[in-house]
Every structure is written in C-alpha cells, then in structure tokens.
C-alpha angles and dihedrals in degrees: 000000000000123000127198117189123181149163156169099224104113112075108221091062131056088213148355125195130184123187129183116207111206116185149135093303107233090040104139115265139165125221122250108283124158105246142175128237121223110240108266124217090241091061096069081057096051125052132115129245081253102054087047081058095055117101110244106258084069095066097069109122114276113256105241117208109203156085124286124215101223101198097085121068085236092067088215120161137219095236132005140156127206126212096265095047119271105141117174119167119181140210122194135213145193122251121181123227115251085222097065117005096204095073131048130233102263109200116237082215129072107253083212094059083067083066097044084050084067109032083049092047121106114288082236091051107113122218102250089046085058093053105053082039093065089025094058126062121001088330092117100025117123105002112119119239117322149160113200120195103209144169145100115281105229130144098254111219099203126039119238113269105248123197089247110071109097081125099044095092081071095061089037097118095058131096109251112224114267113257141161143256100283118256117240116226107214131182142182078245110056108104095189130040089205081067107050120109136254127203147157087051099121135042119279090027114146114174121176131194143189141154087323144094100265094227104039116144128252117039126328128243127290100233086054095051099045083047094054086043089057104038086056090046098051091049099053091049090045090054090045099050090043086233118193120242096263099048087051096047080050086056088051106056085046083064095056091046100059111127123208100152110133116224127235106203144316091280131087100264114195123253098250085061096062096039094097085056106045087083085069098058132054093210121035123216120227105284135188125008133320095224084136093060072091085075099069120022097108087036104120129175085269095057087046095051083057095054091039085056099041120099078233120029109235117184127194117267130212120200136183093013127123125252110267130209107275103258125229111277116270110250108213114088119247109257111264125248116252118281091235110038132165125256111232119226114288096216101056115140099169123136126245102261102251088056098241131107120293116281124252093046101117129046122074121336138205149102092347092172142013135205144201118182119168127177115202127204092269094053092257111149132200120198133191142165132183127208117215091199155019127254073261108063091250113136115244122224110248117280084009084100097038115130107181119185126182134193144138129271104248103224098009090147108032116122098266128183105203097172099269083153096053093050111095091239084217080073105050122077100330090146118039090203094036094155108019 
C-alpha cells in the first residue's frame, strides 16, 4: 500500500515530495534514469491551440527522469518528473466488483502507463487540458482503481484569485508569497474535470495520499495522517535547525521509514493476513514468505537484458525444488536501460503469454522503494531514490541502494499560463491538510 505525502510548507523549497513504493519485493524494476518516449498516433489528436502555436524545436520528445516497472509490457512508472517540470506521481486501489464481492476489479491497462500519459505529454500541454484529455474518451477505461498527483512544476507570478478577498485591495502593497501552479488530483473515478481537485497551490499546504480516493469521505487513513504529522514535523525542525540539504533529505527519509505495523506473532504470517493492517504504517515491513525467490536464482544481467528486450518479460521458473538458503547479493550491478526507450501502447490488453497472471506477484512483500524529490525556488531538483533490496531479495543496508540525480527546471520562471483561470477556485487549496 503505497503512500505519497508533500508539501509546500518550508520556505526555502517549492515544493517537497516523499513516496513510499510497497510491492511484491522482487517485482522487476528498474532504477531512476532519465529516458525519451517514442511519439505515440493519439498525440497528433490531441494537442491544444496552444500547442499548434508552439515553433517546432519545441516538439522533441520530453526527457523522463524515473524508475520503470518491468513487469508490464507498457513499461509506466508510479512517480516521475521531466526536465521542464511535469511531475505526476500515482497511487492504486482495489475496487470490487459489484458482481462478486469477494474479488476486485483488476484494470486490462497498466495504471502507470496514466503517468507516463503526462510526463510523455507536450511540454505545452496545460494541466487541466491534460485532464479532460485522460478523463474524456477511453482515457480512464479499463485501468483498475487510481489517484494520480499532476501538474507542471513552474514558479507561478500571480496568486489564484479566491472568493474571499473583499479585503485583499488593504494588503495590496505587499509581495504575495511565492507558490506554484497548482497539482490536479484525478481519479478513475472522477466523472467531471470541472470537479477534480487542486492542491499544493498556496504556502503551509501538506496533502497526503494512499490506496485510497483522495477525497473519500470519513477520516483518512492513519498512515496518511501520521505521514502529514511528521512531514510537518520534520519541516518545521529542519527550518529551525537550520538543517543542511542533505540532513534534511536524511529526516526524510526518517519520515518514510517509520514503522507502526502491529505484529501478529513470531511466525511468517501471509500477506493477506496483514492486509487489513498496512493502512496503520507508512512503511511496511517484509511480510509473508520468499518461495519466489525460485524464480530467479539462475536469473543473471544477460537473462534480464532478455526480459528487458521481449515484447513480454518472461522470466525462468523452478518447480518442485527446496528452498534453499537465501544466497549473498551479486555484486555487479545490473546493466543500466537505455537512456532513450520506446513507450509501449497504453491501451494493451493482451494476455501473458502463458496465459497465467503476471510473474513476481506472489513472495514477500513490503517498502520495495523509497523517494525524495525536492524543488527549490530556482526550479533545482534533487532526486533520490533508495532501494530496500537487491534483484535478489537481499536487503539492502540504508543509503547502499541511494541513486540521487540533480538537474534545473528548463523554463521555471517563464511567464506560463496553466490554466489557473480555468481552474473553479472552490476547487484549489481550500483545505491546507485535504488528505491527510
């Protein structure tokens, strides 16, 4: 049950973001690399009158910094940023199905392949173009339960007009704190792009999002909650320390290690035991047993190359053998994807081609991977992300698995129009903690 938690409370960032990935732990992933789309056929169909107004150098494929889940043919991702600022990162969900309660829904498309639909958009393309665009049509069809964070990162010049400033003219003179274009909150569920919801679009704002709608009602989860309370609390005991980057980027990850889970005994309990409970803990421990660790004991760099390159990853398969004792971790890294890659089809429904479910979806389970991003006021981002474990399912020991990258936001301060006016102002940053 992944969680992501940000905000835009400590002065000296635009923005920080923190996102835990939990998974089946030796589920095929790449590390973070910046990479190209190819172009896709529905692009042509789909851009803006402002897009048709741009000069041509401006229409080379965006360059996409993240990591890939390799286990779907469409190669998406959970959270990624491109050099001129779209960042997008997603959470899933279970829905059942209203036909037998005892199952979910499970989508026919890859939920990453939404984010890749916006880190791989035209870099004129606005935010709430974006989202009629994947909200209209077959945009939505067939993925299972999401919530997707988007938007372009930019410095915003003017503040959004709110409804509540008859007494604004009297504090005129005065510099408005610097903010962001606003983030758009989109679901499989959202019916109308006039109702989803904007944050992170003012100072002091802390949202915080898991394997839920963002805007359910009731409360929300308690992982989310104890991850706003110590964001906050981290950031205010960062800016009053004074603290450096890097010890700030250490808190933070503090923050994303914090283990509530209760325990339910000495033995292995399976993962569907501890379902019920993975809503209580921001990070979530390994849980339940390693028996695929079968599927990839004789599984080298050159037989993940092969995967890597096949229009369906297959991976070799051990039966009938004893568990063995979990060997040392290889030491050679794995070799790296290439830097410029092709985005498989969104909308592939095709079977694997044995028929059966994808591989890696059983074993342990837990935080597989772990992300800082922060944005500071001139558009620098740091990025890292921290594997918890090897290709292997060893564990990893902290910052042994850290990959940082660092880079400028191509056009942070150019005068943008993302569509603020467009945007119903009911809808953006009404509540400062809306999700946690």
């Amino acid at each position: 049950m992944c969680i992501v938690v940000l905000t835009t409370a400590h002065p000296d960032y635009a923005l920080i973001v923190i996102n835990n990935r939990d998974e089946y732990i030796l589920r095929p992933t790449s590390r973070p690399h910046w990479w190209t789309p190819s172009p896709r056929p529905e692009d042509s169909t789909s851009t803006s009158q402002q897009q048709q107004q741009q000069p041509k150098q401006q229409t080379s494929p965006p360059q996409i910094l993240s990591s890939r889940d390799l286990n779907r043919p469409e190669r998406g991702t959970w959270l990624g940023i491109t050099r001129t600022g779209n960042f997008a990162c997603l959470t899933n969900y279970s829905e059942a199905d209203p036909n037998d309660a005892r199952h979910s829904i499970h989508g026919v498309r890859s939920r990453g392949a939404i984010v890749s639909a916006w880190l791989a958009a035209h870099p004129a393309e606005r935010t709430p173009d974006f989202v009629h665009r994947i909200l209209s049509g077959s945009g939505v069809k067939g993925v299972g339960g999401f919530s997707l964070v988007c938007g372009k990162l930019r410095r915003r010049r003017h503040r959004l007009q709110r409804n509540h400033s008859h007494h604004h003219h009297q504090h005129a003179a005065r510099s408005p704190p610097a903010v962001i274009h606003p983030l758009a909150v989109i679901s499989n569920r959202s019916e109308h792009p006039e109702h989803v919801p904007y944050i992170a679009s003012q100072p002091s704002e802390t949202h915080g999002l898991s394997n839920t709608v963002f805007d359910a009602p009731g409360p929300p989860w308690p992982k989310v909650s104890r991850g706003c309370d110590l964001l906050n609390r981290t950031v205010a005991s960062a800016v009053s320390a004074s603290l450096s980057q890097d010890q700030l980027v250490a808190s933070l990850f503090s923050v994303l290690s914090t283990d509530d889970l209760p325990r339910l005994g000495d033995d292995v309990a399976a993962f569907e035991t501890y379902q019920p409970l993975l809503r209580t803990s921001v990070f979530i421990p390994p849980l339940g047993r390693d028996e695929s660790w079968l599927e990839t004991r004789d599984f080298g760099p050159a037989d993940r190359d092969a995967a890597i390159a096949a229009p369906y990853p297959t991976y070799p398969r051990q039966q009938d053998q004893q568990r063995p004792q979990l060997p040392q971790r290889q030491q050679q890294p794995s070799p790296p994807l290439e830097p410029t890659e092709t985005l498989a089809g969104s909308t592939s429904s095709t079977p694997q081609p044995d028929g059966k479910a994808p591989v890696f979806t059983t074993g342990m389970y837990g935080t597989q991977r772990q992300t800082v991003i922060l944005v500071d006021w001139e558009g620098n981002v740091r990025y890292t992300e921290r594997a918890l474990w090897d290709e292997l399912g060893n564990p990893l020991a902290p910052g042994e698995g850290d990959v940082t990258f660092r880079f400028q936001i191509e056009g942070w301060d150019d005068e943008y129009d993302d569509g603020d006016a467009e945007v119903d102002s009911d809808n953006v940053g009404n509540n400062e903690q809306a999700g946690c």
